[in-house]
N, C-alpha and C positions, 0 to 999 in steps of 0.2 A: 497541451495535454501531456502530464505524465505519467506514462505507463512504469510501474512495479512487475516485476517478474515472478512469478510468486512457488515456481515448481519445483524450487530447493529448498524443502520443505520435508523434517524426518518424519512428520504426523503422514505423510502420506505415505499409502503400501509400497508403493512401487520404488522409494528413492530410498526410505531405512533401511534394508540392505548394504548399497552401494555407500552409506554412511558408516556401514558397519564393520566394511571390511576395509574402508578408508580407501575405496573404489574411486580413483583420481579420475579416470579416465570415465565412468561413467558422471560423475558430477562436470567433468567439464563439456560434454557432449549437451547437455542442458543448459548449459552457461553460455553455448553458442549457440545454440537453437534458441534461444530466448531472443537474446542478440541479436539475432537474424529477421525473426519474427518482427521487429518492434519496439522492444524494452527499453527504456531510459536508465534504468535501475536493475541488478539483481538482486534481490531479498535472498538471504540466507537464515536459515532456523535448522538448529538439531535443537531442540525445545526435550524434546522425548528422551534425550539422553540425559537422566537427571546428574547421577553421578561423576560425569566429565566433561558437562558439556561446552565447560571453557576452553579444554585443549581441542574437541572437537573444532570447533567453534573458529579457532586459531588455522586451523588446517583445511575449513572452508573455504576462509578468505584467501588465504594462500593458494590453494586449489585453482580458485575463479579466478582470482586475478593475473593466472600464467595464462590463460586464454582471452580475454577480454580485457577492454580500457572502461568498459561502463563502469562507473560508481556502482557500492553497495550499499544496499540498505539491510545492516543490522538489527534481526530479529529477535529479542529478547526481554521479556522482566527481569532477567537476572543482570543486574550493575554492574557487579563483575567481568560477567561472560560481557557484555555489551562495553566497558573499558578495554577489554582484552581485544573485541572484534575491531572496533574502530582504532585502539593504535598502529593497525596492521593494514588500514584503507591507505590507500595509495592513490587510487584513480576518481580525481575530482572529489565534488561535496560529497558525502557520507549522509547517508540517511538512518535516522533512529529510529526505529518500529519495536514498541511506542513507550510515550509518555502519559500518564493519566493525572488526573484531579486528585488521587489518594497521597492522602499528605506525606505518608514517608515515601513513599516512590517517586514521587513528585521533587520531594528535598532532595533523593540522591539521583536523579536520571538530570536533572535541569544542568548541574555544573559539567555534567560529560556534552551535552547541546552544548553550550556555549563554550566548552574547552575547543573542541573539534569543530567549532562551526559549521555543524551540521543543521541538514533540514529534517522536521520531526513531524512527525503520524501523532496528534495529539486526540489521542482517544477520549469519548465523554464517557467518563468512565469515574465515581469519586469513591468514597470509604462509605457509604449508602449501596453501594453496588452499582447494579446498571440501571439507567434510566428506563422508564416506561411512557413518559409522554413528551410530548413536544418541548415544551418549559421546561421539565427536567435536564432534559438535552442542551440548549438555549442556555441553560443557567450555568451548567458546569463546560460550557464551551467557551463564555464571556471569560470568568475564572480562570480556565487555562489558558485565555490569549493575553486577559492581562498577566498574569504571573509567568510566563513565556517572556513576553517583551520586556518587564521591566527586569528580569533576568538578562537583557542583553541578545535576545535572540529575533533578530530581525521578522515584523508581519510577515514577509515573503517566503519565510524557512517556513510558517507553521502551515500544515496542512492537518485542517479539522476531518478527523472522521467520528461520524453523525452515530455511530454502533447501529449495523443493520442488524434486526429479530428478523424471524421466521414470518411470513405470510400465516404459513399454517398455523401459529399459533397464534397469534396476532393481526388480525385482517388489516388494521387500519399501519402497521407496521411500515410499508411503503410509504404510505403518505406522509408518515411522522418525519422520515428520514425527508422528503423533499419540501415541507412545510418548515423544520428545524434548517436546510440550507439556507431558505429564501430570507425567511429571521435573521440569521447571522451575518446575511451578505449585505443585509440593509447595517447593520451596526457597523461591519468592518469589510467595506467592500473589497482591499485589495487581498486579505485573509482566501488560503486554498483551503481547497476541499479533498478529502481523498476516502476512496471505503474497499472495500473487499466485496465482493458481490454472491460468494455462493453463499453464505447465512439466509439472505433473501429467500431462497428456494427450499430450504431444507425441510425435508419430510413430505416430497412433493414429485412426482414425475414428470419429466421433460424438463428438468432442471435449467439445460444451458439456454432452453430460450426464453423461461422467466429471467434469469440474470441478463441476457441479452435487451433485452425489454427494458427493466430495468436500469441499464448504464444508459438508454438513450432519454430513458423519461428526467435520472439525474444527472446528467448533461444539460438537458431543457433547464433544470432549475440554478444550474451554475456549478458541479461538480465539478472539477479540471485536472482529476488525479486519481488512478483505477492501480486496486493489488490487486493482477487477473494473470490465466495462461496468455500468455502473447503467441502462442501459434495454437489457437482457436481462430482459423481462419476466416470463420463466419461473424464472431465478436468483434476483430479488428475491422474486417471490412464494411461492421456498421458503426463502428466507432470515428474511423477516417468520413468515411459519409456526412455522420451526423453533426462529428466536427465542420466542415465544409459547409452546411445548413446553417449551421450556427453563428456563420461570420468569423470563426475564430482560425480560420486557414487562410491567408494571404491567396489571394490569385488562385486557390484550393490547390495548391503546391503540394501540399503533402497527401492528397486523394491522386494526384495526379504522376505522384512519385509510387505509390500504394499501385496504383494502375500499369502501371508501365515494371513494376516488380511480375507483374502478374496475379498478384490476390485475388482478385475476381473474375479469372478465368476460370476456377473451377468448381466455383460455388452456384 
């Protein structure tokens, strides 16, 4: 299972500030908390900074990487800012967040994947927009994994994400996303999976435990890769759980390391 950190992120209230004022010291207090929590990965986005956000961008990774050895996962459409964040990774594989089906973003994101040997958030996503059904989905996920691989970029880097809608707008919305895994796992079983899970809930109260719900029903169907808060101590500790259910934890070593951290003492 791997977990993406997702809380260095300037769309959210609480962290554009401390982006703003190039608040070292607050971004890297989240870069260890994340770390601590859980995370395989720190995701990095000043997205909201339109005008600079390549030197921003620059001074992220710089930032996280004086506190932490986790890999980053570079969050961007812009090719630029995303050339600029990855020549500056240092710890382990690099993660691209994302790549889509839409033909010019696709022609300029693929050669920075396979320059840096990075793993990639391959979004179903094409120059039609966003998908609305299953087949939609299916189709422009087939397309990204072959034009990924014969690019050079190994099955094991791409992690498909399914693009969760809204419940509230779309009832059948869940099921689409776990019916479009179970599709794709049959065409290319060793292909990851990864998504973001608060879209799921939006416009909806009690948010964190539709998303929680959620990650365990798309774990059931073969999911093996979450952009989530990692100190939501209630998420992790059904996510180690469910991993452990699932046969994918040895000797449930990692529920058992989760246990003995003390996770579930306080919940």
């Amino acid at each position: 299972m791997l977990i993406i950190g997702e809380l260095i992120n300037s769309s959210r209230k609480a962290i554009r500030p401390a982006m703003e004022a190039y608040d070292a010291k607050a971004i890297q207090e989240l870069a260890i908390e994340q770390a601590e929590a859980g995370a395989n990965y720190i995701d990095v986005n000043c997205g909201t900074f339109v005008d600079d956000e390549e030197e921003r961008m620059a001074w992220l990774v710089q930032t996280v990487q004086e506190v932490t050895d986790l890999p980053l996962s570079i969050d961007t459409p812009d090719t630029n800012v995303l050339a600029r964040g990855l020549s500056l990774c240092k710890n382990g594989q690099p993660f691209v967040n994302s790549i889509t089906a839409e033909k010019d973003r696709f022609a300029a994101t693929l050669p920075l994947v396979a320059q840096y040997h990075a793993k990639v958030v391959a979004l179903c996503m094409d120059d039609n927009g966003m998908p609305t059904t299953k087949e939609e989905r299916v189709d422009i996920a087939t397309r990204l994994i072959n034009g990924l691989t014969q690019g050079g970029v190994p099955l094991e880097d791409i992690y498909i994400d399914p693009l969760v809608k809204p419940i509230s707008t779309a009832d059948q919305a869940g099921r689409d996303v776990l019916n479009t895994i179970t599709v794709i796992k049959e065409a290319f079983p060793t292909v990851n999976f990864i998504c973001g899970l608060s879209n799921i809930s939006f416009g909806l109260p009690n948010r964190k435990w539709i998303n929680r719900a959620f990650m365990v029903q798309t774990m059931t169907a073969g999911m093996n890769g979450y952009i989530l808060n990692p100190t939501d101590q209630v998420m992790m500790a059904m996510l180690y759980a469910s991993d452990a259910l699932l046969g994918n934890d040895p000797f449930c070593g990692r529920f058992i390391a989760a246990h003995r951290k003390g996770l579930y003492e306080d919940i």
